[in-house]
C-alpha positions as CSV (number, residue, x, y, z in Angstrom):
1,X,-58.4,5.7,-7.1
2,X,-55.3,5.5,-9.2
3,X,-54.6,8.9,-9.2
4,X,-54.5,9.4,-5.4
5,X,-52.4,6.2,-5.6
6,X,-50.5,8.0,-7.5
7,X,-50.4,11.3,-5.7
8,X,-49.8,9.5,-2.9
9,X,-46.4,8.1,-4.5
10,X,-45.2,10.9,-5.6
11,X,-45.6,13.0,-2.4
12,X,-43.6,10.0,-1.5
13,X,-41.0,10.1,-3.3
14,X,-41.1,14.0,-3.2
15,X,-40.5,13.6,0.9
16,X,-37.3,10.9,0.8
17,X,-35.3,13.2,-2.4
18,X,-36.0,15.6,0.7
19,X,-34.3,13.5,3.1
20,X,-31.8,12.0,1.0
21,X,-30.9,15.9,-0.5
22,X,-31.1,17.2,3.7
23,X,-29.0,14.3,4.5
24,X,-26.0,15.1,1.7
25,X,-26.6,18.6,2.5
26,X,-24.9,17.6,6.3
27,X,-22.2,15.2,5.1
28,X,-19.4,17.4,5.3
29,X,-16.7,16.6,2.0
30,X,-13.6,18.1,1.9
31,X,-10.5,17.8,-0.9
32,X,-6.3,16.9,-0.3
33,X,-4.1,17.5,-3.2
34,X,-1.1,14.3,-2.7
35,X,1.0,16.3,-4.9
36,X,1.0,19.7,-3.5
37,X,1.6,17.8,-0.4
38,X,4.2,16.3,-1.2
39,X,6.1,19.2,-2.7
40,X,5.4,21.9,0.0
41,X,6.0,19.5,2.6
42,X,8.9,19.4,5.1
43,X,9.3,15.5,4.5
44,X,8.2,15.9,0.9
45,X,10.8,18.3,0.0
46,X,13.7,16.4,1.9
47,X,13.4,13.4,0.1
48,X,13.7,15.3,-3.2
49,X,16.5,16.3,-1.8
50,X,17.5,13.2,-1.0
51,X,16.7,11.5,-4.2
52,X,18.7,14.0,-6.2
53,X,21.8,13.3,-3.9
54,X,21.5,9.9,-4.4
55,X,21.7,10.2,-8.5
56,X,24.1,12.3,-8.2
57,X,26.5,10.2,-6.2
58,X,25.2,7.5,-8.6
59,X,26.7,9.9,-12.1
60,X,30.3,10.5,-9.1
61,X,30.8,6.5,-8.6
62,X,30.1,5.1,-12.2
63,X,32.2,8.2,-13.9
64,X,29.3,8.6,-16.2
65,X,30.5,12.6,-16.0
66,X,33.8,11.7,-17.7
67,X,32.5,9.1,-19.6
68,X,29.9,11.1,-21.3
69,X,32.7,13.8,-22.0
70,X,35.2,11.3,-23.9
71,X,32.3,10.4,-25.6
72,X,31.4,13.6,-27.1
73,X,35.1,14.8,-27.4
74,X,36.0,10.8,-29.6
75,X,32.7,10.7,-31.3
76,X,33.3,14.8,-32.6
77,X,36.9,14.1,-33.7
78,X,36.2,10.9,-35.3
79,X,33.1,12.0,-37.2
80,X,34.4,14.0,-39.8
81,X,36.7,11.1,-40.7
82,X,33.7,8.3,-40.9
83,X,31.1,10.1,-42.5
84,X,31.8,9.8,-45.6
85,X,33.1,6.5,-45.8
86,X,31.0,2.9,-46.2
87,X,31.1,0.3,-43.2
88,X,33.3,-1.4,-45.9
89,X,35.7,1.1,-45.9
90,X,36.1,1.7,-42.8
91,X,36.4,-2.2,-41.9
92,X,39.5,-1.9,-44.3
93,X,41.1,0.9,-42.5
94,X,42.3,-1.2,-39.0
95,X,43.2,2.2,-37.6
96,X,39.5,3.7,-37.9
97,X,38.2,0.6,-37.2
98,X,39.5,0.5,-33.8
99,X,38.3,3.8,-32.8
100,X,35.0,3.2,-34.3
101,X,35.1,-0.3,-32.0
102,X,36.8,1.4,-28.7
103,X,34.0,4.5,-29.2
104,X,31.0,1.9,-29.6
105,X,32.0,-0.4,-26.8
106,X,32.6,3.2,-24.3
107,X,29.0,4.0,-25.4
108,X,27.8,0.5,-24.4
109,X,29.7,0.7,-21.3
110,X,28.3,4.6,-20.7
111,X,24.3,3.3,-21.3
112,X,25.1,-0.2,-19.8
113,X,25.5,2.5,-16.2
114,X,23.1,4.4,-17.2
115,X,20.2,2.7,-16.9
116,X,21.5,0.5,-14.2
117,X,21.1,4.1,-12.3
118,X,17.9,5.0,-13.3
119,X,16.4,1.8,-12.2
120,X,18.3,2.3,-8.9
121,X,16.7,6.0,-9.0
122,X,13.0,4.3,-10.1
123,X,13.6,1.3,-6.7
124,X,15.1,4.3,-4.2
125,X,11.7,6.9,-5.4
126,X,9.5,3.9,-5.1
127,X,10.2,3.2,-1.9
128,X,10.4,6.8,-0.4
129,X,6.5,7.2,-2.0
130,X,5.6,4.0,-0.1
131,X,7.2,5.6,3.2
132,X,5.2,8.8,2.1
133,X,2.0,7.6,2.2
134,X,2.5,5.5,5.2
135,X,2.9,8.5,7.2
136,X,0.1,11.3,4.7
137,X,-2.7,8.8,5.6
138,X,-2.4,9.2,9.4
139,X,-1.7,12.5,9.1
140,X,-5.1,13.3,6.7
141,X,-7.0,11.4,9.3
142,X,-6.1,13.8,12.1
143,X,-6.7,17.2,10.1
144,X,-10.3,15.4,8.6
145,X,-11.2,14.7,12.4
146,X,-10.0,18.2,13.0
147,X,-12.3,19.6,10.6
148,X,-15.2,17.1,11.5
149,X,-14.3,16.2,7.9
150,X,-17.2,13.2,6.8
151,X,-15.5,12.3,3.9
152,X,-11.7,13.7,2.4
153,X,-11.8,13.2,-1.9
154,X,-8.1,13.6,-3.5
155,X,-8.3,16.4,-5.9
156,X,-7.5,14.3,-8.6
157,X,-10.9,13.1,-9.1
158,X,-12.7,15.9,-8.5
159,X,-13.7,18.5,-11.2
160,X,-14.5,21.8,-9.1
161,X,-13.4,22.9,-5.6
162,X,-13.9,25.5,-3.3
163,X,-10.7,26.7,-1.6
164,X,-12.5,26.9,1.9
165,X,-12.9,22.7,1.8
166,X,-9.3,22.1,0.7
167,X,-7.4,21.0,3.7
168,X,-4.1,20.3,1.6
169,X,-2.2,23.6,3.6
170,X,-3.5,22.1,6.8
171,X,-2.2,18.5,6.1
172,X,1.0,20.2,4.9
173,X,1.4,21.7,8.2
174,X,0.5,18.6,10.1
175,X,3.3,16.8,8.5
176,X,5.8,19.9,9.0
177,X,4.5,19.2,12.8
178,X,4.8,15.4,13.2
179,X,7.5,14.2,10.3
180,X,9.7,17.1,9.5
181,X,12.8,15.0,8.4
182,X,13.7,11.4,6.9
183,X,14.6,10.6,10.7
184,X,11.7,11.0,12.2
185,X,10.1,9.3,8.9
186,X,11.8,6.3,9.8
187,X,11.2,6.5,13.4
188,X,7.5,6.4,12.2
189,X,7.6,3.1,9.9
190,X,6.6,-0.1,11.2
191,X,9.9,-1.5,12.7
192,X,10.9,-5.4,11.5
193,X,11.0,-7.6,14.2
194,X,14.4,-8.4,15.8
195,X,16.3,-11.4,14.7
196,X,15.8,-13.9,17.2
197,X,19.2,-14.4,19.9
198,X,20.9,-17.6,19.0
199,X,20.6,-20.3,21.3
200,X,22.9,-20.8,24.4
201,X,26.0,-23.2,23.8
202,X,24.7,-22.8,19.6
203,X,27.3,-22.6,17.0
């Protein structure tokens, strides 16, 4: 009796690994690589573009250019004259001490810039990868539906892929299609709400 009780379970068990194996067998899983997306894309490569314009209007308006070159010109003639010499001495030399002072407060001044434009870079990159995704997720959905797509993994966590499942050139070109340029980006954002019209007679 127990052992066709426990035929019987295992025939069981046998027929639902069946099911379960015939239903992944259907579920149709496809792959997206963000980052290949993002550099072969109209709108990805645009705001590369954009990005390095901004830092390098950043380096025009804070001079960092001809700040970084007085630095190395100063800090090249002075050195030969310092490095041998104790902090001492050169505290009793008011001529070299000056420079020293004038070099180390440019070089405060020249970081100071510096990194005020990186974070300005980090807040401005941020911000375009929000805007990014905001318009990569609608546009995955439309290729995956395309494709009859049951689930879409990122590449990222995924260990081996076949090329014929990867739908990164296709989500490429629906982006090239529906947000070729930071204008029509924007135009896809969710808008904020208009300031409400002051009251009549208000002020």
């Amino acid at each position: 009796m127990k052992f066709r009780k426990l035929a019987l379970a295992a025939a069981l068990f046998v027929g639902l690994t069946n099911m379960a194996g015939a239903a992944f067998a259907q579920t149709k899983v496809f792959i997206i690589d963000e980052q290949l997306i993002r550099q072969q894309s109209k709108i990805g490569k645009e705001l590369d573009v954009a990005l390095d314009n901004f830092a390098a209007a950043g380096v025009d308006q804070l001079g960092l250019k001809s700040l970084k070159t007085e630095l190395d010109t100063e800090g090249a003639a002075l050195k030969p004259q310092i490095e041998s010499l104790t902090p001492e001495a050169i505290a009793a030399n008011p001529t070299l001490k000056a420079r020293v002072e004038g070099l180390n407060r440019k070089a405060a001044d020249f970081m100071q810039k510096q990194n005020a434009l990186s974070q300005n870079l980090e807040q401005r990159d941020s911000s375009y990868n929000m805007a990014f995704l905001q318009v990569l997720g609608p546009a995955i959905e439309a290729v995956a539906k395309e494709a009859g797509a049951d689930v879409v993994l990122s590449v990222s966590s995924t260990w081996y892929v076949k090329a014929a499942i990867d739908l990164t050139p296709k989500v490429v070109q629906r982006l090239d299609a529906t947000v070729p340029n930071i204008a029509a980006l924007q135009a896809a954002l969710p808008q904020p709400p208009a300031a409400p019209a002051p009251a009549p007679g208000g002020g």
